[in-house]
C-alpha angles and dihedrals in degrees: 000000000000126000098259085053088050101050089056105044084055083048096065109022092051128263091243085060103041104019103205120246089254128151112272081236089055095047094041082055104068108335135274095295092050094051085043092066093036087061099042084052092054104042081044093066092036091064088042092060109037093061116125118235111251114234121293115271108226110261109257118237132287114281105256119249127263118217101184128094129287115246110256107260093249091045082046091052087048097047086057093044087047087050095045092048088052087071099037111113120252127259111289102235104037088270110124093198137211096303132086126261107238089184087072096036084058101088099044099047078057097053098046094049083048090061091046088047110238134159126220125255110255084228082071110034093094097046088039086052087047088061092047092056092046095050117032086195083067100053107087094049093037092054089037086058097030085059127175089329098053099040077049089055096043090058090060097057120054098218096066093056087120092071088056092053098060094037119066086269086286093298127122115248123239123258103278082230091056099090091181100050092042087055104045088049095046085048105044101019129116106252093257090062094048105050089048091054086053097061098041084051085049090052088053108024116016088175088056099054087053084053089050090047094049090062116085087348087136095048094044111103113255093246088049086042087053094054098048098047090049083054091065084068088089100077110358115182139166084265088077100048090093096062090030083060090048086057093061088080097047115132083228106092097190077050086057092041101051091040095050079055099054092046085057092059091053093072103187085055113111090243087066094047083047095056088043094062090048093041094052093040087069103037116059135165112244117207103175101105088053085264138091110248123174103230117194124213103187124220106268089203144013102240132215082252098045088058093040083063094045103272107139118222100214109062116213123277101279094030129110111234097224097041089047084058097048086054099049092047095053091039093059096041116089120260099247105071093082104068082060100043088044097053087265096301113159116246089262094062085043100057096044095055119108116264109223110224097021086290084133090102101028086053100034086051096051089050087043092061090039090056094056099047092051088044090223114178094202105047091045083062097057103039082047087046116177117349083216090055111096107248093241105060097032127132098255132359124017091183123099099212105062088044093061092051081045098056087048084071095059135081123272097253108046096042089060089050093047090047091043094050091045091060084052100057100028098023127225101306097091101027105092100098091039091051089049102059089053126101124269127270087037094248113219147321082006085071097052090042079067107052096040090061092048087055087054100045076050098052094044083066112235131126124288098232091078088068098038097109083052092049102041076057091054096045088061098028108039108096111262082244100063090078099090080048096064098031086104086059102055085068110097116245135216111266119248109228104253085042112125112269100275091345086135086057089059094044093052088051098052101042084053086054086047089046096047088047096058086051099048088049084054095054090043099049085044090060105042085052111027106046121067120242119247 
């Protein structure tokens, strides 16, 4: 048995019952448990030191180069203060405080150096991976930002893996002209890089990447089938419906299902004049009472046709199976073949006719969804009606929901001014999802519409944690400009006396983080523009 051995088996079995070899000086000192541990001390340096170096890894390459632009020094200090706030813990009490929260200003200070072109500074990239990891909302604009040298450095530390998936595996991707480059790299290529050929083909030669698809489609495995055909989204065109209808036939059925979608959104394919005969098979107009009355016949079986064309047999738990057909009938058909069916109404007159059996939502979702897929202008105005209507008694669609994927399909423009004429008639409780599908910075009036709703949620008294999801947008969605605005509103007010006991307190304390926000986005914004990289 050696020492170390020794010294271990005394340790645990008890000095009293197996006394240690040690020195009788070493013992005299302190005892036998003291020299005990002086020993152990020692021998435990002296292994420490007498193990022999393993062999020398081979040194990794050199670091690519970056091209773009250095970050200003002052946007540089505030990338590092931004990172370092991501991780900082949150207010003890539930109160956030006066202060921004740089956690939240981080994607957007991204985004905005990524439009000026800049590179990170190698000093970040770890800690700038490290936030990625954490928020997968982060990840586009940190690796945009993180660059060659950040997707290199990634590759050397397990834990940032993630940034190697979505980016080629960190290598460059061959010129979409070069043929033999962009097969050998389809063919022998990781399935990142694929699928992000495939896209870059796609940008420059959509024919091409359906060149590249048709090869080896049938030997590719379903869940790889599925992304590249999900791929195909960017750019659709009529020039895809033949291997869309192909993939009809596909033994994948979520294949079948996301190609028979995309099919739906081409309105002039034969899947889509497929779904419009059996659409408007079901759904009539009824003239009998004097009136015009939709009447709904819904489909009595899912046919080997219908699921062919994506229609799934087995509706989902809570759906009835003959109601989850009708839907998926009408969602998939275009648009237009409603003014014919309807006698040449607009899609106005359509929506606000009566629905015969309580069809009326069953049949106003499935055009909502059609609406948005087809990305149809017209028919999104008259399902979202009047701002100034109640939901629930709109024209069209009360849920929220489907409004806010509505008003995506407007312009700019138009969908600010419904949103902001909607607070001003409903105020802010039900304006979250609608708020969050408008530009940023909120344009007018539809950021005027906002604040003004704040000052009235302030003056009825309640807290201002009912309205917290609607001000951490406004802190990242208000112009910059609109501080000087608020600043009256950072002054704490007399209660009223059904107010809720300080909640002026907390308002004035908000409104001064709002405030503090929109000037922190100025200076940001002010730094990433204004300064010259070095």
């Amino acid at each position: 048995m050696d020492a170390w051995e020794e010294l271990v088996t005394s340790a645990l079995l008890g000095t009293d019952r197996r006394p240690p070899a040690l020195s009788a000086a070493g013992a005299a000192d302190g005892g036998a448990p003291i020299a005990l541990l002086d020993a152990a001390a020692l021998h435990t340096v002296r292994r420490r030191a007498g193990l022999r170096p393993g062999p020398a890894a081979p040194a990794p390459e050199p670091a690519p180069e970056d091209h773009r632009r250095p970050l200003p020094e002052a946007a540089r200090h505030r990338l590092g203060l931004l990172l370092a706030g991501r991780a900082a813990p949150a207010p003890s009490g539930g109160r956030r405080g006066a202060a921004p929260d740089l956690a939240e200003l981080l994607p957007q200070w991204l985004a905005t150096a990524n439009e000026h072109g800049f590179r990170a500074p190698a000093s970040a990239l770890p800690a700038l991976l490290d936030a990625a990891r954490a928020r997968t909302d982060l990840r586009p604009q940190a690796l945009a930002l993180a660059g060659p040298r950040g997707l290199w450095l990634a590759g050397l530390n397990p834990d940032w893996k993630f940034a190697l998936r979505g980016a080629a595996g960190g290598a460059a991707l061959p010129d979409p002209a070069d043929d033999e480059a962009v097969t050998a790299l389809w063919e022998q290529g990781l399935f990142a890089e694929r699928v992000a050929l495939l896209a870059a083909v796609r940008a420059e030669d959509p024919a091409a990447a359906l060149s590249l698809l048709r090869g080896g489609w049938a030997a590719e495995r379903a869940e790889d089938r599925l992304m590249f055909l999900d791929s195909l989204r960017a750019g659709l065109s009529d020039a895809d419906e033949e291997f869309l209808e192909e993939a009809l036939s596909d033994r994948s059925r979520n294949v079948r299902s996301t190609a028979a979608e995309l099919l739906a959104a081409l309105p002039g394919s034969a899947l889509a004049g497929r779904m419009a005969d059996r659409a408007t098979s079901c759904v009539s107009l009824d003239r009998t009472d004097g009136g015009a009355t939709i009447v709904v016949e819904a489909p009595h079986e899912c046919d080997a046709g219908m699921q062919r064309d994506g229609v799934v047999a087995t509706p989902p738990a809570g759906r009835g199976e003959r109601s989850w057909w009708l839907g998926k009938l009408v969602d998939s058909a275009p648009l237009s073949c409603w003014r014919e069916r309807f006698g040449g109404r607009p899609p106005e007159e359509i929506v606000a006719l009566p629905v015969a059996d309580d069809w009326a939502g069953e049949l106003h979702a499935a055009w909502c969804r059609a609406a948005v897929r087809q990305r149809d202008a017209d028919w999104s105005r008259a399902l979202l009606g009047s701002p100034a209507t109640p939901p629930a008694t709109g024209p069209g669609t009360s849920s929220l929901a489907e409004r806010a994927q509505l008003l995506s399909t407007l312009p700019d423009g138009e969908r600010a001014r419904w949103v902001a004429s909607f607070i001003a008639a409903h105020g802010l409780s039900e304006a979250f999802q609608l708020l969050g599908v408008c530009t940023v910075p909120w344009p007018e009036p539809l950021g005027g519409a906002v604040i003004d709703a704040l000052d009235i949620a302030r003056d009825a008294g309640s807290y201002p944690w009912s309205f917290s999801g609607v001000m951490g947008l406004a802190e990242r969605c208000l112009s910059p400009d609109a501080a000087s605005q608020l600043e009256s509103l950072t002054a704490l007010t007399t209660e009223p006396e059904d107010a809720s006991p300080g909640a002026g307190g907390y308002w004035s304390e908000a409104f001064q983080r709002l405030v503090s926000t929109l000037r922190l986005r100025s200076q940001m914004q002010s730094e990433l523009t204004h300064a010259q990289g070095e």
